[in-house]
C-alpha positions as CSV (number, residue, x, y, z in Angstrom):
1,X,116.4,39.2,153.4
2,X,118.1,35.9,154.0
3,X,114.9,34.5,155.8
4,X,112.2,35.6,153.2
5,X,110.4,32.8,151.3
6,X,109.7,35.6,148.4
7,X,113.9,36.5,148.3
8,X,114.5,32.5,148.2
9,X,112.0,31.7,145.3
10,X,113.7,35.0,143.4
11,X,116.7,33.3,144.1
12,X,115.2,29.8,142.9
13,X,116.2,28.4,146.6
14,X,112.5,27.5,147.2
15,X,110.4,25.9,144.5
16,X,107.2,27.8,142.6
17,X,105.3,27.5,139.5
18,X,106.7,30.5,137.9
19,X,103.6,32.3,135.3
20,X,105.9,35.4,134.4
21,X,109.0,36.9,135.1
22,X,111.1,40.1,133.6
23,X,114.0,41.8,135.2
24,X,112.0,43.3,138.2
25,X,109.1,40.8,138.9
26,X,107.8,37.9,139.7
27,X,104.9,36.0,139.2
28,X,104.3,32.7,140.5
29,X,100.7,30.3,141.4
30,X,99.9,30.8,145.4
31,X,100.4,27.4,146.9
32,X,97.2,28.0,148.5
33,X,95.1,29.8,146.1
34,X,91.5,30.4,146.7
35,X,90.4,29.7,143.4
36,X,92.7,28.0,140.1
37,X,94.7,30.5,138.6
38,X,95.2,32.7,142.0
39,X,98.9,34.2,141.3
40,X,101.1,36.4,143.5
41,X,103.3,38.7,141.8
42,X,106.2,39.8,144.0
43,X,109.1,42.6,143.0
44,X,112.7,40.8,142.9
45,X,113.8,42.8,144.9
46,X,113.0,42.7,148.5
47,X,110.0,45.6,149.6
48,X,108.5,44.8,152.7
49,X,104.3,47.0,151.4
50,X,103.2,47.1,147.5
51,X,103.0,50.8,148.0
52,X,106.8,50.6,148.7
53,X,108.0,49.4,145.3
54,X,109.8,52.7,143.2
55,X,107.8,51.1,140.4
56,X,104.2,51.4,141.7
57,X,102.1,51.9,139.0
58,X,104.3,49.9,136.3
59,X,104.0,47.0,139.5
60,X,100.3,46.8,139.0
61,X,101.1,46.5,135.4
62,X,102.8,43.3,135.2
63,X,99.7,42.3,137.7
64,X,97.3,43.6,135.4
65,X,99.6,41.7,132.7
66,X,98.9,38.8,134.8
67,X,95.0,39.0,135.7
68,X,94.9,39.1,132.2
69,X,96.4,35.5,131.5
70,X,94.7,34.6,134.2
71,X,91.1,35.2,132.5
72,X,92.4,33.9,129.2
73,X,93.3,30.7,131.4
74,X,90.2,30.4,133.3
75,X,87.4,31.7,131.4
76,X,86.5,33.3,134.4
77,X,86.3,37.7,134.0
78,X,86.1,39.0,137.6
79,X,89.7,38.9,138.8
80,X,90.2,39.8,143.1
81,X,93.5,42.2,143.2
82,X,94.9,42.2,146.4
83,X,97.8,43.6,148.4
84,X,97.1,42.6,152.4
85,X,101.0,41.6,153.4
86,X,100.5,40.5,156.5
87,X,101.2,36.8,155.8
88,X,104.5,36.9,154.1
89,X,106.2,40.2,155.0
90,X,107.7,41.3,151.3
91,X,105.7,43.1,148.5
92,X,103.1,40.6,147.0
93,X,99.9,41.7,145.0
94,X,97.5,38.5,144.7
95,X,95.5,37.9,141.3
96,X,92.8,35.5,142.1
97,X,89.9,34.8,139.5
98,X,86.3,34.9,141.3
99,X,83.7,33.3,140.3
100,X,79.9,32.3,141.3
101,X,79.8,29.4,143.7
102,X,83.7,29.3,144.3
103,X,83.0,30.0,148.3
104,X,83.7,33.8,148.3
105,X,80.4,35.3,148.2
106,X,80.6,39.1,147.7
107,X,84.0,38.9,149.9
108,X,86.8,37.1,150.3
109,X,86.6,34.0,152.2
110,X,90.1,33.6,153.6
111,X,89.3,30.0,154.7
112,X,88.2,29.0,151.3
113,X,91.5,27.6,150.4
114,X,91.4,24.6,147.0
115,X,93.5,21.6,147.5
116,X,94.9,21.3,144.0
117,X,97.3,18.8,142.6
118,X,100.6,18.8,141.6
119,X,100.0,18.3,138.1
120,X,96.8,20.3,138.1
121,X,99.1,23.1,139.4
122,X,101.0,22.5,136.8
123,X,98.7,22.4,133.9
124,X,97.3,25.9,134.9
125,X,101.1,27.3,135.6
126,X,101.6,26.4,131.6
127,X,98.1,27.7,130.8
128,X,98.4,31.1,132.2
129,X,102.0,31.5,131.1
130,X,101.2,31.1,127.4
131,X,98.2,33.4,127.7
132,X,100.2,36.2,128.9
């Protein structure tokens, strides 16, 4: 979809911090994660629900591929998986480590949003790539 934010990072139109990437998906740090590490891994190819991908179960895969990194990155074992899509209206599971005292509670705290750097963005982009 020409007007998708997802289709233009695919398309490397729009800038991300890329974590992982094979021929069907796409992982990438949230630009407003709720905790360091929080990734959303997006199918190339434009789906507008997770549960729309042909792929399903090989999709959580790759975000289970990814949670993995993520903990290796972190240090932190309690990953958030989740797949709301009302925000950005193509296929996107989010990987967010959780943590005590991060904000969240026992639930998500939508508003609980880290204001991280450019470079500290990119030092945990790196991190998490090379643990995957």
């Amino acid at each position: 979809m020409a007007d998708c934010v997802f289709c233009k990072i695919v398309k490397g139109e729009v800038p991300s911090y890329k974590v992982h990437e094979d021929k069907d998906y796409l992982a990438f740090l949230s630009i407003e994660p709720l905790n360091l590490g929080h990734c959303l891994i997006i199918p190339k190819k434009h789906y507008r629900y997770a549960d729309q991908v042909p792929n399903f179960g090989e999709y959580f895969e790759v975000a289970k591929k990814v949670g993995n990194g993520i903990k290796k990155a972190t240090g932190h074992e309690h990953l958030y998986f989740l797949t709301v899509g009302n925000e950005i209206k193509h296929a996107h599971i989010w990987v967010t480590p959780h943590y005590d005292g991060d904000g969240h509670g026992n639930d998500v705290n939508w508003q609980a949003i880290k204001k991280l750097s450019e470079s500290q963005m990119k030092k945990i982009a790196k991190k998490i790539s090379d643990k995957i």
